[in-house]
Structure formats: structure tokens, C-alpha cells
N, C-alpha and C positions, 0 to 999 in steps of 0.2 A: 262415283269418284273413289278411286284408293285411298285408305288410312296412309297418314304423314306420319304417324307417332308409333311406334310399337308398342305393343301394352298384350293382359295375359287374354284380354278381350277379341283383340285382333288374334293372338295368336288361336284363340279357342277357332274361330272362323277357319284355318287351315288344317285342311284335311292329313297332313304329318304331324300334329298337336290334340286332333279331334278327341283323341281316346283319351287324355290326359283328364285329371280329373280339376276343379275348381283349387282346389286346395296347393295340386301340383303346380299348375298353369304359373299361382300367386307364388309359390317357391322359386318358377325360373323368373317373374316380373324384374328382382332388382337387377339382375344380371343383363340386362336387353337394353341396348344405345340403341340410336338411329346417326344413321353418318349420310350424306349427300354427296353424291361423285359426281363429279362434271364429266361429260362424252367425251369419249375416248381413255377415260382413265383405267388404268390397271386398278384391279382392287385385292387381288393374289397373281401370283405368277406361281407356274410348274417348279414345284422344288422346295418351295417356302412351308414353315410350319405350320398346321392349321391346328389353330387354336381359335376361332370364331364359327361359327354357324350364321350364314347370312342369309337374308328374307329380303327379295326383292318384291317392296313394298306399291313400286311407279318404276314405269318405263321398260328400258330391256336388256340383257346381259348377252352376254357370245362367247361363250366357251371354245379355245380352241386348243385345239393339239397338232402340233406339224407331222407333213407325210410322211411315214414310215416310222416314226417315232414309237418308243411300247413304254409302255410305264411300267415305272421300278414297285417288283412285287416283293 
């Protein structure tokens, strides 16, 4: 069963965090919510600032991008 809770435990379990050291992991701890989306929700749209880094803890995401579309470099 998937962790519900983010903490620097789970995140040590993810292989984009593995390398990180104990010490580190506890430095990004306070900064880490958990938020629950209901299906079908946006949780960013193209264009918006990102300022979050998100861990999909349960369930599944769908990234999409329309046809022909090129993203602004």
C-alpha cells in the first residue's frame, strides 16, 4: 500500500532523493505538505508558475500537451 503522508523517510524510498544524505532529506522535511485532488482535477496548467515539486504518493496523473503545440524555451 502507498504512503498517505510525505516525510524525509518516504522520500529517502524515491529513487530522485536516494542520493540525498539523512541530514539533507531532514532539511527538506518541513517544507513537504500532502494535498488530495479529486479526479479530474487540474493541479497545474501550461503557463503557471512552478514553484512546487510534486510526488504522486496514490493513484495517477496525465500530463498533457495539445497537438502541435511547442513549449516556450
Amino acid at each position: 500500500m502507498p504512503p498517505t503522508e510525505l516525510d524525509a523517510r518516504t522520500l529517502f524510498e524515491l529513487p530522485l532523493f536516494a542520493g540525498l544524505s539523512a541530514a539533507e532529506l531532514a532539511g527538506i522535511e518541513p517544507n513537504l505538505a500532502t494535498e488530495d485532488y479529486a479526479t479530474g482535477t487540474y493541479v497545474f496548467r501550461r503557463g503557471d508558475h512552478g514553484d512546487a515539486l510534486y510526488v504522486v504518493l496514490a493513484g495517477q496523473v496525465a500530463l498533457e500537451n495539445p497537438v502541435g503545440s511547442r513549449p516556450e524555451i
